[in-house]
C-alpha positions in Angstrom: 110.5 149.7 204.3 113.4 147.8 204.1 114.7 145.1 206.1 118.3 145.0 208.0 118.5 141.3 207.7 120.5 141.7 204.3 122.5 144.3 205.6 123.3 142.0 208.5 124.0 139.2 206.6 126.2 141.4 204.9 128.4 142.8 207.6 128.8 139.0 208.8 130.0 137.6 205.7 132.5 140.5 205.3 133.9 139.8 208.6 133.9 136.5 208.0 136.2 136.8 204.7 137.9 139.3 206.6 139.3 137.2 209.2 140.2 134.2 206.5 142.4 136.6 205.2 144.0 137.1 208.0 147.8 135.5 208.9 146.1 133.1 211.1 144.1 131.0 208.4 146.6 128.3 206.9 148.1 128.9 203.9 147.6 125.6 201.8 143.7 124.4 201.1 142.7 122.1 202.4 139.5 119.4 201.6 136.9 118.0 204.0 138.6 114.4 203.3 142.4 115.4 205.0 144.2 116.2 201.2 146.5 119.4 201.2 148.3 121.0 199.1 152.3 119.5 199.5 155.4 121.1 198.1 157.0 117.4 197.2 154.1 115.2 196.3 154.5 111.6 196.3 153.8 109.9 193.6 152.9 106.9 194.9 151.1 108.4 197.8 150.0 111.2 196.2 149.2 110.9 192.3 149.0 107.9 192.1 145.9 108.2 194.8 144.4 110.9 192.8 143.9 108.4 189.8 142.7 105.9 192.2 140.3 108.5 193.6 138.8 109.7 190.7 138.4 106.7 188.4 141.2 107.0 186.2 143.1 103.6 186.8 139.2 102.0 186.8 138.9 98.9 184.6 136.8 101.3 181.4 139.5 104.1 181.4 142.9 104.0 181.9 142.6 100.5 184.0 142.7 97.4 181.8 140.9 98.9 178.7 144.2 101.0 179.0 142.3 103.9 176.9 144.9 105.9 174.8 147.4 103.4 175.3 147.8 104.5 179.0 147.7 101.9 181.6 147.2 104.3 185.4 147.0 101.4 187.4 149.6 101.0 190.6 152.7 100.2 189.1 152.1 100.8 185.6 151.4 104.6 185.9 154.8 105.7 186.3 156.3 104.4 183.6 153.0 104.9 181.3 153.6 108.7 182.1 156.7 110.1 182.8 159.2 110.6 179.4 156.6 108.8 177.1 154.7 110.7 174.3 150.4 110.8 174.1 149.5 108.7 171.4 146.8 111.2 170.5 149.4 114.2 170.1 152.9 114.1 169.8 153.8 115.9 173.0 155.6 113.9 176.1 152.7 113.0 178.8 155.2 113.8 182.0 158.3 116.1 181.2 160.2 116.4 184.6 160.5 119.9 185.8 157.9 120.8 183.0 154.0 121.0 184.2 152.7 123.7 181.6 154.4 121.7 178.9 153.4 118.5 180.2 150.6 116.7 178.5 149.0 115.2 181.2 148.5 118.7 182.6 147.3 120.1 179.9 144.3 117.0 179.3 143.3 118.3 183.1 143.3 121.6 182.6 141.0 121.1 179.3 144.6 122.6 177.1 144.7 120.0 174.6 144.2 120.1 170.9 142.7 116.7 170.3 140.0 115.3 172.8 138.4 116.1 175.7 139.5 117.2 179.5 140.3 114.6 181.7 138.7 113.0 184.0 136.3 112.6 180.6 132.8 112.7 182.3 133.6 113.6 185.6 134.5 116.7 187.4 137.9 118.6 186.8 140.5 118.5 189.6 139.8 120.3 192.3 142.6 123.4 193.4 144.5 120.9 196.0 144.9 117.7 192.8 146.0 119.5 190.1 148.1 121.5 192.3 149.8 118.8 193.8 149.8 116.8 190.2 151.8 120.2 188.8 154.2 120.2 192.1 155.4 116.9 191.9 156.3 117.8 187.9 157.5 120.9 188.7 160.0 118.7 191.5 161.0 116.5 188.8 158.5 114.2 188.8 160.4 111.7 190.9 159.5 107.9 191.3 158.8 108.1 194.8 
């Protein structure tokens, strides 16, 4: 005989990703820590935070070993990014208005030809980072 607890179980869950679809769930994701999804990212409030958050402007990578020739910390990031090309490939690291041809994106999205993703060792960005990293290139990747 078989038991109604799957079927149950089943019926909930469809319900339940019934109703997220719905018009009343919010549009932009959202993390358990407050981050969302913004149209104009700040950088310094924004990507700069993400470095911050997951290691990248730490003392071993991009911090004061400056790996790659890339120094990520507060008010070096900037202008280590935007208009300045990798030293590992000849491609620009930040081209304003330009995420998919922007290097940065592709060493987060694992698109590069030489190395490894970034954050090397760690997790890739979650949906609400890289999107916010690829909105505030997409907005011209202003110094704000």
């Amino acid at each position: 005989m078989h038991s109604r607890a799957p079927l149950g179980l089943l019926l909930a869950l469809s319900t339940a990703l019934l109703a997220a679809c719905s018009g009343d769930s919010p549009a932009e994701p959202d993390d358990d820590d407050g981050r969302v999804v913004k149209a104009n990212p700040s950088f310094a409030a924004d990507i700069q935070e993400i470095f911050d958050r997951r290691g990248c402007s730490s003392s071993a990578c991009h911090g004061s070993a400056q790996q790659a020739g890339m120094d990520l910390r507060s008010g070096a990031a900037y202008g280590a990014l935007v208009d300045v090309t990798a030293s590992t490939e000849s491609i620009v690291r930040v081209i304003p208005g330009d995420p998919d041809g922007s290097y940065l994106v592709m060493r987060v999205e694992g698109r590069q030809n030489v190395g490894s993703r970034m954050p090397l060792g760690g997790a890739p960005l979650d949906a609400i980072d890289l999107t916010n990293l690829r909105n505030w290139i997409a907005t011209g990747a202003p110094a704000n």
